[in-house]
Backbone bond lengths (Angstrom), bond angles and torsions (degrees), N, CA, C in turn:
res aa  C-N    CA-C-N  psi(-1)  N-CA   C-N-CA  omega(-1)  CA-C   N-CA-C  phi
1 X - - - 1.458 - - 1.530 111.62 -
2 X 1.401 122.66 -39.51 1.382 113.45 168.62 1.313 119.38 -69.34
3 X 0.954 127.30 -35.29 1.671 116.71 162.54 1.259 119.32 -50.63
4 X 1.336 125.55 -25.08 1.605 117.95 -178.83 1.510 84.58 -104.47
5 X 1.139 167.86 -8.43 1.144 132.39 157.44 1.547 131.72 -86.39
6 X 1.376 87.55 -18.84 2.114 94.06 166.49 1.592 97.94 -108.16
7 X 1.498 134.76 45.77 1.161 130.65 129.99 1.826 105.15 -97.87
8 X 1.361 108.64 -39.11 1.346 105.82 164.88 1.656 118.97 -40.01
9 X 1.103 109.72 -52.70 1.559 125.91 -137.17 1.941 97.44 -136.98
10 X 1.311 103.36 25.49 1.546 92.51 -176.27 1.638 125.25 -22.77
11 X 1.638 110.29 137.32 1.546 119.43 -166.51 1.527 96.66 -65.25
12 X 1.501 113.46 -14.79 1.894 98.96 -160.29 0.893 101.21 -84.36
13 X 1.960 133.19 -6.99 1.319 125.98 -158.81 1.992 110.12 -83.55
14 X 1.634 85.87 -27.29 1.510 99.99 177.91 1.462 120.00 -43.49
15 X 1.168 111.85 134.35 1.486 126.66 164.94 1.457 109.18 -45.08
16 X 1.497 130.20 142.97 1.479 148.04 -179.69 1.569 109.54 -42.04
17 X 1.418 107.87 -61.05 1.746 119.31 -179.00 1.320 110.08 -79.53
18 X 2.180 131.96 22.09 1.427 99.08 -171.73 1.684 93.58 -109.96
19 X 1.137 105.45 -148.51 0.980 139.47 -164.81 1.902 145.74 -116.29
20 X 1.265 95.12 -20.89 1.760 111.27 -142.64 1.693 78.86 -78.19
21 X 1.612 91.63 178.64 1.257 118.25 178.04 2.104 104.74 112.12
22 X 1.509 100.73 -157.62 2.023 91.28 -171.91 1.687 97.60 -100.00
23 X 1.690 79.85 123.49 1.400 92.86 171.90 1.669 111.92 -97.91
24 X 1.242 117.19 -14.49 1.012 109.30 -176.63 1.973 122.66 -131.90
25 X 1.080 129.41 120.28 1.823 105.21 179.84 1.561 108.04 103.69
26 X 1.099 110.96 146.99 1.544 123.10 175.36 1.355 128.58 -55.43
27 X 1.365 121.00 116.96 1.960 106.06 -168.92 1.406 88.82 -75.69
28 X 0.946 144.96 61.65 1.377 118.89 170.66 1.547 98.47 -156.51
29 X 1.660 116.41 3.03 1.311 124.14 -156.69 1.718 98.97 -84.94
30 X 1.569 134.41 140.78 1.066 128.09 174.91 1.805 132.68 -30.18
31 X 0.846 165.21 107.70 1.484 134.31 178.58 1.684 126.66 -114.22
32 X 0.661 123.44 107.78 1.385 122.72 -168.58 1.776 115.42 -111.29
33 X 1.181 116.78 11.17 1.172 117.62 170.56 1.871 120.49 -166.25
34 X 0.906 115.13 109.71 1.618 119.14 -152.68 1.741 100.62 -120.54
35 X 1.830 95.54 121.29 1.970 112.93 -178.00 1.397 93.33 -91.01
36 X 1.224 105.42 148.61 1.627 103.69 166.15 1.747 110.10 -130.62
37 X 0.687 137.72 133.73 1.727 142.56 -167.94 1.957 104.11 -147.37
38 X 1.378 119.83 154.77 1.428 115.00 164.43 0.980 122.38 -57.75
39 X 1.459 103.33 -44.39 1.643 119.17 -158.92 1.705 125.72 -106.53
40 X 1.048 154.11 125.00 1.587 140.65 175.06 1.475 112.48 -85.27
41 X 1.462 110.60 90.77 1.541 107.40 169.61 1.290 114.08 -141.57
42 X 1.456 101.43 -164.57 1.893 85.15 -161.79 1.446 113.29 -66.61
43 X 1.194 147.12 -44.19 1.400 157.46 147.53 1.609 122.64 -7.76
44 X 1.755 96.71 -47.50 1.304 98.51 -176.24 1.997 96.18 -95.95
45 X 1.130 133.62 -21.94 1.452 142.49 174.26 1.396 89.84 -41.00
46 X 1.272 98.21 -79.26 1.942 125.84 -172.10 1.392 109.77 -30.98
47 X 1.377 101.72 -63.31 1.617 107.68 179.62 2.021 119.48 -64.23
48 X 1.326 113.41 -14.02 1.278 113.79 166.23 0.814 120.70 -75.75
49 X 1.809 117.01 -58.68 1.873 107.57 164.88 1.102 117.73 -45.62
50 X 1.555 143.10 -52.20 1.015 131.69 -144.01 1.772 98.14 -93.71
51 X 1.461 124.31 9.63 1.735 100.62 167.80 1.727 88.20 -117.99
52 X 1.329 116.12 18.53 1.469 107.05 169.59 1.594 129.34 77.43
53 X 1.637 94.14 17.39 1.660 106.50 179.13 1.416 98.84 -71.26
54 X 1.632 131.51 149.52 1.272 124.98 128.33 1.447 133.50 -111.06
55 X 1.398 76.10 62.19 1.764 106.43 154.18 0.858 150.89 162.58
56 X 1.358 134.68 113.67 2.030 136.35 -137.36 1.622 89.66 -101.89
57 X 1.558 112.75 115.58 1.387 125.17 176.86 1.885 86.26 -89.61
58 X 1.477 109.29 146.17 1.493 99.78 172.89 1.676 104.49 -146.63
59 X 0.843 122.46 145.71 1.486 132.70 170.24 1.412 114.89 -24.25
60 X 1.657 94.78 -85.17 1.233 126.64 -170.36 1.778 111.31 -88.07
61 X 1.701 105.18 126.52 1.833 102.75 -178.54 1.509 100.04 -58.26
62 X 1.569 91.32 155.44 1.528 107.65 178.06 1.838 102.15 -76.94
63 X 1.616 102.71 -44.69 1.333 113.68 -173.25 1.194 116.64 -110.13
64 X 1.134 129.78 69.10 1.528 141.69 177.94 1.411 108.88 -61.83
65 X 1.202 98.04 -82.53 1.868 108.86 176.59 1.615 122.10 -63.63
66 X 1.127 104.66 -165.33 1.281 98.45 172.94 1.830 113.69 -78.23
67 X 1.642 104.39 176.00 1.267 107.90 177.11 1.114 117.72 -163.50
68 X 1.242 134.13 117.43 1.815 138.58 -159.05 1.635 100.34 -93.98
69 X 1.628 111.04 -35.12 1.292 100.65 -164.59 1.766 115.60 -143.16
70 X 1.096 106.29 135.05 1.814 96.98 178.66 1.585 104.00 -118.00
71 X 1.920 102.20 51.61 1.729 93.48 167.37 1.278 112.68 -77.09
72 X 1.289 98.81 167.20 1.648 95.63 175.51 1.119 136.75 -70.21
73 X 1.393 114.27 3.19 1.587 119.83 -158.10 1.738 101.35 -109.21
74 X 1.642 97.30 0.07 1.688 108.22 174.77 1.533 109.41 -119.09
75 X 1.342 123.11 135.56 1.855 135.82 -137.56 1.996 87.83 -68.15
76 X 1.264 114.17 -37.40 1.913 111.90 -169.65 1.502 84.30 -74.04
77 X 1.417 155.91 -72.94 1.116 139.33 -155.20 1.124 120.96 -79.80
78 X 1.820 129.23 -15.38 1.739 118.08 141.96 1.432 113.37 -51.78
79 X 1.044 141.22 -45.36 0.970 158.56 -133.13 1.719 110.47 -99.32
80 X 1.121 101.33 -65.54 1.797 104.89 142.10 1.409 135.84 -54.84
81 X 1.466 113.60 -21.42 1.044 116.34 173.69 1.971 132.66 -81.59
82 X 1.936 78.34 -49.38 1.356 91.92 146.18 1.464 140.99 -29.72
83 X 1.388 107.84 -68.00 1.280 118.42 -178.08 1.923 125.51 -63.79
84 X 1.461 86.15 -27.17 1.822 92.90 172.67 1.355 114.05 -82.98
85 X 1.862 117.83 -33.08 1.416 89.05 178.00 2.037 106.59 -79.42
86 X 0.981 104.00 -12.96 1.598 112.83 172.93 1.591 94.75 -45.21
87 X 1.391 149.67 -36.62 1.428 135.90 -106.92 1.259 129.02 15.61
88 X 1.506 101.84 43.69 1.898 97.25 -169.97 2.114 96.19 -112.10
89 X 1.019 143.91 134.34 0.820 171.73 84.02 1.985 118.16 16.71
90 X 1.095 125.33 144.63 1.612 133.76 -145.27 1.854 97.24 -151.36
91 X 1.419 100.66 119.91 1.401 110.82 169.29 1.351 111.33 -162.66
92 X 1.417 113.88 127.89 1.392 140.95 -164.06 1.596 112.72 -91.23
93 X 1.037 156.98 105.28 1.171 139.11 166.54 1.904 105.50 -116.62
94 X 1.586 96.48 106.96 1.688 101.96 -168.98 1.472 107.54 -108.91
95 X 0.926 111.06 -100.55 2.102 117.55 -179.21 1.317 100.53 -52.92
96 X 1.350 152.87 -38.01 0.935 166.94 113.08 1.730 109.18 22.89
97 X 1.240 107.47 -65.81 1.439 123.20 -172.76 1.543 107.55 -98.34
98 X 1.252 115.75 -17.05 1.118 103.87 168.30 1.410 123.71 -82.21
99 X 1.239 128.90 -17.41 1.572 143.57 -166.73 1.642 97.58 -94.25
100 X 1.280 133.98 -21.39 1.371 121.27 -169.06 1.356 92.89 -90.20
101 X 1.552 98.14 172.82 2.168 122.10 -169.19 1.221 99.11 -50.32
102 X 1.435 118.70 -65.20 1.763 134.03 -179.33 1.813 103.58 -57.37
103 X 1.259 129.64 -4.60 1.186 106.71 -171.78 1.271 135.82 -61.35
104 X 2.055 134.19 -174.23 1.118 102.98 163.85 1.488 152.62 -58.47
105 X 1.351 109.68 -12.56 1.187 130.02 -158.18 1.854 101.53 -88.93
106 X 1.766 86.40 -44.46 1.684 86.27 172.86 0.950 121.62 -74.77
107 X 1.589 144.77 -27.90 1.293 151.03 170.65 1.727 109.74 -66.55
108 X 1.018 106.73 -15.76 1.965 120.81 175.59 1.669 90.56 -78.41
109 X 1.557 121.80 -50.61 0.981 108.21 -144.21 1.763 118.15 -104.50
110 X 1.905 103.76 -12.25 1.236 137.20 131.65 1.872 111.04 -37.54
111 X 0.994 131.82 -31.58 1.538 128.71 -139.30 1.849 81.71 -112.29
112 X 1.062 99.99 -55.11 1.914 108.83 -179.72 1.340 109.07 -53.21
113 X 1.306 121.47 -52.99 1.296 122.07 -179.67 1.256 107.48 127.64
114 X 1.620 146.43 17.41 1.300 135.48 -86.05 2.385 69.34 -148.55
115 X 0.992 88.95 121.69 1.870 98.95 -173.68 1.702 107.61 -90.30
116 X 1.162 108.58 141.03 1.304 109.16 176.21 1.310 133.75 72.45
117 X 1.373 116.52 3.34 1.476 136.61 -148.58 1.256 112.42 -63.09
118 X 1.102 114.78 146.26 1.733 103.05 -168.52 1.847 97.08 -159.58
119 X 1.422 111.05 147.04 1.410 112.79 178.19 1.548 119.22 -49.37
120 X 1.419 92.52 147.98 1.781 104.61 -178.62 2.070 88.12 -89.62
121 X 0.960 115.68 -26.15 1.254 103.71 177.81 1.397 97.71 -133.14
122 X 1.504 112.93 105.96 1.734 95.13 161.70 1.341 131.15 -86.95
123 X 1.087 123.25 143.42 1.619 127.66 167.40 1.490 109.48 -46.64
124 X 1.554 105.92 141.10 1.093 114.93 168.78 1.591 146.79 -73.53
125 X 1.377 109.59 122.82 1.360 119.91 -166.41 1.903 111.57 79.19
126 X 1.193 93.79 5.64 1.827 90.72 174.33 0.912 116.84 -154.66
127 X 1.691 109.42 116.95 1.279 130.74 178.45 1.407 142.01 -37.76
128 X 1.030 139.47 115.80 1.556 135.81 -170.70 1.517 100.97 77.81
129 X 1.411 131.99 28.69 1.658 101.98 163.32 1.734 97.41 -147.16
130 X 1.184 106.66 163.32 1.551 109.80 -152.97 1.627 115.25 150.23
131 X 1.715 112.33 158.23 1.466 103.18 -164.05 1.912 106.53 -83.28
132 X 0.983 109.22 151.27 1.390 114.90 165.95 1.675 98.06 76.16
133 X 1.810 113.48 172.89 1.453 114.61 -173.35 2.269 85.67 -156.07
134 X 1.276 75.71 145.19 1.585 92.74 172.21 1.139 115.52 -160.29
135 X 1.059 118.76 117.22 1.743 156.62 153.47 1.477 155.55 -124.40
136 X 1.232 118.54 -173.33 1.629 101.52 -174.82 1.440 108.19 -97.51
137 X 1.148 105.20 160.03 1.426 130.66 156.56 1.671 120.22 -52.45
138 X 1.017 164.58 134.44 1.390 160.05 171.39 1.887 99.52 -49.94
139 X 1.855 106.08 -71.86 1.275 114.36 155.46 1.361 134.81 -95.58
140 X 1.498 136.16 166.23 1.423 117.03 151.65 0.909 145.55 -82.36
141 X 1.245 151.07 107.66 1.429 159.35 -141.45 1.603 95.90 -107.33
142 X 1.375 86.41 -163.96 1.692 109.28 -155.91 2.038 97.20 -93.66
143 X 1.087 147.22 177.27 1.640 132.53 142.38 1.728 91.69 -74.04
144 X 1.183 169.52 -88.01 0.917 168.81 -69.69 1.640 95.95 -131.46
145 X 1.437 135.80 -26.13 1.381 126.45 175.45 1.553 90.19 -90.24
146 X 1.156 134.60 -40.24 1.371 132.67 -162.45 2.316 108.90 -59.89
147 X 1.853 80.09 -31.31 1.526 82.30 -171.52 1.435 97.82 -83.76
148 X 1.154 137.21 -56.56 1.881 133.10 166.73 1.423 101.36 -39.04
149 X 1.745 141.67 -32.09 1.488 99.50 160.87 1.443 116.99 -94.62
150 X 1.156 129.93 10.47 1.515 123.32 141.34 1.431 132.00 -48.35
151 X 1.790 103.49 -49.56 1.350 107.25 167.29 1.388 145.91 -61.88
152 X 1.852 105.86 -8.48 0.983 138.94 -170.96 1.354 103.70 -88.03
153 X 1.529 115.84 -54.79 1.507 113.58 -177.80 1.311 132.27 -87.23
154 X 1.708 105.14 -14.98 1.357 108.24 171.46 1.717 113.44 -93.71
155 X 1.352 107.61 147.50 1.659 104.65 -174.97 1.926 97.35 -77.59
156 X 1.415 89.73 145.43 1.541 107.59 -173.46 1.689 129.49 -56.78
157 X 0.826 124.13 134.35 1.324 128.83 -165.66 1.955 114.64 -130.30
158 X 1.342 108.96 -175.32 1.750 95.37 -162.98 1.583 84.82 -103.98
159 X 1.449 123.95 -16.10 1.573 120.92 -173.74 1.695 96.47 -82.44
160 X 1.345 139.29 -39.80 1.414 123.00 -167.29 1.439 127.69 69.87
161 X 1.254 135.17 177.29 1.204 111.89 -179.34 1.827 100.83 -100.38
162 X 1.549 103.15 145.65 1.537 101.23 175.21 1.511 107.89 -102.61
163 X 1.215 125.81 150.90 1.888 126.18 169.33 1.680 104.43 -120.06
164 X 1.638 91.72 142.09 1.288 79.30 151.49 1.814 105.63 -135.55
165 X 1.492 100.19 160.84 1.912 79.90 -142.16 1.214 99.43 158.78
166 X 1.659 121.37 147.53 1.366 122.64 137.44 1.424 133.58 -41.72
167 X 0.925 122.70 112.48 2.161 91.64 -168.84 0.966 103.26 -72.60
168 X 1.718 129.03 -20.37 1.704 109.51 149.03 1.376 146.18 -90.81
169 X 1.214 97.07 20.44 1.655 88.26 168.66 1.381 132.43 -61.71
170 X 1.112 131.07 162.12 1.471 156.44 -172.40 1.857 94.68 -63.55
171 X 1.511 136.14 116.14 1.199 132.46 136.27 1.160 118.94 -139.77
172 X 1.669 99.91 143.94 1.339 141.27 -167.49 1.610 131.36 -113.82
173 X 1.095 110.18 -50.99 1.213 132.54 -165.64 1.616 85.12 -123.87
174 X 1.382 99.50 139.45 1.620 131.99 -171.66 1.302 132.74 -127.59
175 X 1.443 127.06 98.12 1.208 112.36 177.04 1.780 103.79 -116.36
176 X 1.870 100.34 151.16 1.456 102.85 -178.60 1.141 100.54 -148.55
177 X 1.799 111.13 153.03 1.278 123.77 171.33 1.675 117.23 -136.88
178 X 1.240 107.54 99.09 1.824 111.79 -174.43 1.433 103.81 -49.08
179 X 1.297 142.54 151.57 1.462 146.47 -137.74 1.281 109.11 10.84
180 X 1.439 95.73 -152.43 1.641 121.14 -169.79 1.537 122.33 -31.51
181 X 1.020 130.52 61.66 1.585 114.49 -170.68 1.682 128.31 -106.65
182 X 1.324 122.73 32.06 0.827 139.55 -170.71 1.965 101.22 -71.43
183 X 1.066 117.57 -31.14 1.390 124.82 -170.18 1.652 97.15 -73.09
184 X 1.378 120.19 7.27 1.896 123.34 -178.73 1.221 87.89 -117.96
185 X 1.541 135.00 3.25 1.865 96.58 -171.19 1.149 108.16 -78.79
186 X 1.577 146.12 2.29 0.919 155.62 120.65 1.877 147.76 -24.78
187 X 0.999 80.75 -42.27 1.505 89.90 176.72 1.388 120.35 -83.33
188 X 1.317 129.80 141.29 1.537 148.52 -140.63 1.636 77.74 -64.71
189 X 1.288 128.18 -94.54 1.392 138.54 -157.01 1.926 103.69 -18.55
190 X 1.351 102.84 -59.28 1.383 107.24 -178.82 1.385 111.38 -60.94
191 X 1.190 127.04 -44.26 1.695 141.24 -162.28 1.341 95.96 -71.64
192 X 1.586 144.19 -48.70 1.211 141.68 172.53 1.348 114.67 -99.14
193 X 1.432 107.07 31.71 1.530 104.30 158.97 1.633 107.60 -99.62
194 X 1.492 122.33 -172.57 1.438 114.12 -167.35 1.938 108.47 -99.07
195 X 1.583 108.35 -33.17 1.332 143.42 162.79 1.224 133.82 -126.30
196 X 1.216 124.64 105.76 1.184 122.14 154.85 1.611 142.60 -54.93
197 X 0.817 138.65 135.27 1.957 121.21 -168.43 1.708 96.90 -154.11
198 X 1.545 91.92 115.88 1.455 112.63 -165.55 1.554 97.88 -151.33
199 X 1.266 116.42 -171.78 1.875 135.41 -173.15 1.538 90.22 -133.80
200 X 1.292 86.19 150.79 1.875 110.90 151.90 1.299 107.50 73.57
201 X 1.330 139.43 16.82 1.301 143.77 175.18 1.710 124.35 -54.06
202 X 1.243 117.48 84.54 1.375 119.27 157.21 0.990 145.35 -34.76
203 X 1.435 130.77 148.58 1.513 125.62 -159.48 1.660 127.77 -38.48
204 X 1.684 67.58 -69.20 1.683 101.38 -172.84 1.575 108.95 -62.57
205 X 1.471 117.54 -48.33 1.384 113.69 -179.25 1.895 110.69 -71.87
206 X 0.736 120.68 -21.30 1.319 140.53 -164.54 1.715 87.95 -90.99
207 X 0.730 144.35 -45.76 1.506 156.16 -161.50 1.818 103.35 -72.01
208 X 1.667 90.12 -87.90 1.390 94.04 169.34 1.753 127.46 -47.40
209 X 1.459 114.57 -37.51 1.576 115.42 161.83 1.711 124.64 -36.64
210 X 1.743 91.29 -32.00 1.440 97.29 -153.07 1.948 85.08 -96.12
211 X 0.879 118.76 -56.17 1.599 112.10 -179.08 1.716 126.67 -56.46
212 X 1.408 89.80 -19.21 1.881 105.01 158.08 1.199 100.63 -75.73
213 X 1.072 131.82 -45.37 2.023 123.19 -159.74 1.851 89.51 -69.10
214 X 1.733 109.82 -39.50 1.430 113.52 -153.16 1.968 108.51 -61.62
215 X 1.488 97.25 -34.62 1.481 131.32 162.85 2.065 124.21 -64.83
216 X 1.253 95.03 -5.35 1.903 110.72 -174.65 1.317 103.00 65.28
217 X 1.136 134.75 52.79 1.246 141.46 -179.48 1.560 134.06 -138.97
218 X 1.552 86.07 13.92 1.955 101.32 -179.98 1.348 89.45 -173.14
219 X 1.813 100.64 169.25 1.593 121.99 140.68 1.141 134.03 -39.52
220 X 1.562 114.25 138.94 1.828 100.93 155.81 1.236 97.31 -73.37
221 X 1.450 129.54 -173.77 1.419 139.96 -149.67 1.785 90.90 -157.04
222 X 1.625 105.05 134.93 1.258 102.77 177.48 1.727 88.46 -136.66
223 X 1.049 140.91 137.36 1.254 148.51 -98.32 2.033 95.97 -179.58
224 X 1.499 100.39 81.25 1.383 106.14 -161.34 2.206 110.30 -106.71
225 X 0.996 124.25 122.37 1.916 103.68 168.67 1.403 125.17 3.67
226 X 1.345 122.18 114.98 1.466 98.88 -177.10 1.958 97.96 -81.48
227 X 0.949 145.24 -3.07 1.206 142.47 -154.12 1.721 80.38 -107.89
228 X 1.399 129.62 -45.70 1.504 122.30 -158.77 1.753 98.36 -57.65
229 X 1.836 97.60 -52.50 1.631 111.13 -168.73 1.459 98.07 -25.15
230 X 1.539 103.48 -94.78 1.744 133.95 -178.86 1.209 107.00 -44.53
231 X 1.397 137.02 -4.57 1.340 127.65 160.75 1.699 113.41 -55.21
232 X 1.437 95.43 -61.54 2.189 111.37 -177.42 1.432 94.01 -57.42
233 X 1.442 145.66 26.21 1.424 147.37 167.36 1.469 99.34 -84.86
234 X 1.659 110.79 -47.26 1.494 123.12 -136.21 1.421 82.85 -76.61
235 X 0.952 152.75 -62.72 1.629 145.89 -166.84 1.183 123.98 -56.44
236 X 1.533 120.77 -42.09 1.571 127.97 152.16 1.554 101.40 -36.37
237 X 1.062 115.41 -69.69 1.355 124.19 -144.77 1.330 102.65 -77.41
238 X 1.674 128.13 -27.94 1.285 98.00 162.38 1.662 119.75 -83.78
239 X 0.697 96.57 -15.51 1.736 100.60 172.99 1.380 98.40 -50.64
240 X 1.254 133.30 -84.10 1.642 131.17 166.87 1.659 109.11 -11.63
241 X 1.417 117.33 -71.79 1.270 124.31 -179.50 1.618 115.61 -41.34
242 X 1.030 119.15 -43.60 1.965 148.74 -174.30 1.317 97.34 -80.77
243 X 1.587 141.71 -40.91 1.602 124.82 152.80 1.000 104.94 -60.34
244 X 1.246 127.02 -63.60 2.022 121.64 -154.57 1.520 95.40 -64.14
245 X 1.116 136.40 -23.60 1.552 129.01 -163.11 1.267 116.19 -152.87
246 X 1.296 108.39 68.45 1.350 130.11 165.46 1.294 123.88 -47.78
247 X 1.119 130.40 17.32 1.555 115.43 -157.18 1.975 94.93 -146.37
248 X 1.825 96.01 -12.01 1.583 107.72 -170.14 1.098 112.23 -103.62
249 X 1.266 128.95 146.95 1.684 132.16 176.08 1.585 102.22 -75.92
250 X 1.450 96.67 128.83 1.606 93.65 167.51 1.787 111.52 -132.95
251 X 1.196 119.36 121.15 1.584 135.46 -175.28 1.324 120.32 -91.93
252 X 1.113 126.90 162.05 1.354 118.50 -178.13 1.417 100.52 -134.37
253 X 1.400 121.33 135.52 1.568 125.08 -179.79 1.699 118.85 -81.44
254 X 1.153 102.03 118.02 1.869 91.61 -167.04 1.639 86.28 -108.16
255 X 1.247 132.91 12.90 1.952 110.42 145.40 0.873 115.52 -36.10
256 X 1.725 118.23 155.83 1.555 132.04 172.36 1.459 77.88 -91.14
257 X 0.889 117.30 144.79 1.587 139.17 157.86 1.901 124.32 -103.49
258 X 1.921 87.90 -25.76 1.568 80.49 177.97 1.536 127.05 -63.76
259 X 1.274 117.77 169.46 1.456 118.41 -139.16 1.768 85.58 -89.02
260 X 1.801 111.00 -39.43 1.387 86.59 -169.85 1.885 120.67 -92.24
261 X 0.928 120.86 -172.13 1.090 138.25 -161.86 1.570 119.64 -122.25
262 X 1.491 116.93 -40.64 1.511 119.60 174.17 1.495 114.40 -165.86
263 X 1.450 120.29 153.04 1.408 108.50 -174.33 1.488 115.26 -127.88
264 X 1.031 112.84 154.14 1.782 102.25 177.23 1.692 127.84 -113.64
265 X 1.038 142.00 113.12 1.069 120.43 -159.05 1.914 104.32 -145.31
């Protein structure tokens, strides 16, 4: 099973600081039924044993950073623990999956309607894969119709989508990055696009973005779940999984995984 998922998702494509690949269980262990979720926590652990996968493919590494301890009384060592007496097995495919054709970013940008789309950063020496995607619109819409069909395609969350922006301005030209992408509000592709649409946007960077756009000198910024984005991955990706392995059950985890719970406003 790891060979067909880092032929999917080759390990070399990964970013320098990640992680992906099996964090947990024997590559060599039988598999006959494979969960897929963004996230590895107890919810999504739980829900693998109990439909009988052995093995929770997940977005996001369980063990990114460092880690001194996998007792149980800390969420990575329930969580690891879980899954072994489950006999279920743990594999991450992150930067990795985001840089290929099918990735998240392209399936974000597939989902919009978004033509021609092509990486804000491409990978080197190979064509069509790379982080982030930017393209056009078919027509131009409103920023404020563009964010209601965001809301439409991503499953609902307690954060919503935030703008900052005219909610009527004119967009055309599209740039997106499924999670964290604040480290592009910079780069030309994004800067002369009309919107940007990314997760996790910080004050300060988020601030200054927005007083450059106010100046004709950037995107508005529409500011979406990073767990919702990389969610519309999980169905691509088992579809991929369901060609290469016809013979294996493959599920898709419809938990909210995002972290919050409710918002007030």
């Amino acid at each position: 099973m790891t060979e067909v998922a880092h032929t999917l998702w080759p390990l070399a494509g990964a970013e320098g600081w990640d992680a992906p690949g099996l964090i947990v269980g024997d590559p060599d262990a039988e598999v006959t039924a494979i969960h897929l979720a963004v996230d590895a926590v107890l919810d999504t652990a739980d829900e693998t044993v109990d439909v009988g996968a052995q093995l929770l493919l997940v977005h996001h590494p369980l063990l990114l950073r460092g880690v001194t301890t996998v007792a149980e009384d800390r969420y990575k060592g329930a969580v690891i623990a879980r899954l072994i007496r489950g006999g279920s097995a743990l594999i991450a495919a992150h930067t990795n999956a985001d840089i290929v054709g099918d990735g998240t970013s392209a399936v974000l940008a597939a989902r919009l309607g978004l033509g021609d789309a092509r990486p804000i950063v491409p990978s080197p020496g190979v064509a069509g894969l790379g982080l982030g995607r930017v393209g056009e619109l078919d027509d131009e819409v409103t920023l404020g119709d563009l964010a209601r069909r965001l809301a439409e395609v991503l499953p609902a969350t307690a954060q919503g989508i935030r703008g900052a922006g005219d909610f009527a301005t004119p967009v055309k030209r599209v740039a997106v990055c499924a999670g964290a992408g604040d480290s592009l509000l910079a780069h030309p592709d994004v800067v002369s696009s009309d919107v940007y649409i990314t997760s996790d946007l910080r004050h300060h960077p988020a601030s200054e973005a927005r007083e450059n756009a106010r100046l004709g000198h950037g995107p508005a910024l529409l500011d979406i779940s990073h767990w919702a984005a990389e969610w519309l991955w999980l169905d691509v990706a088992a579809e991929s999984l369901r060609a290469a392995l016809p013979e294996v059950t493959v599920t898709v985890s419809e938990l909210r995984t995002d972290p919050w719970d409710f918002a007030l406003v």
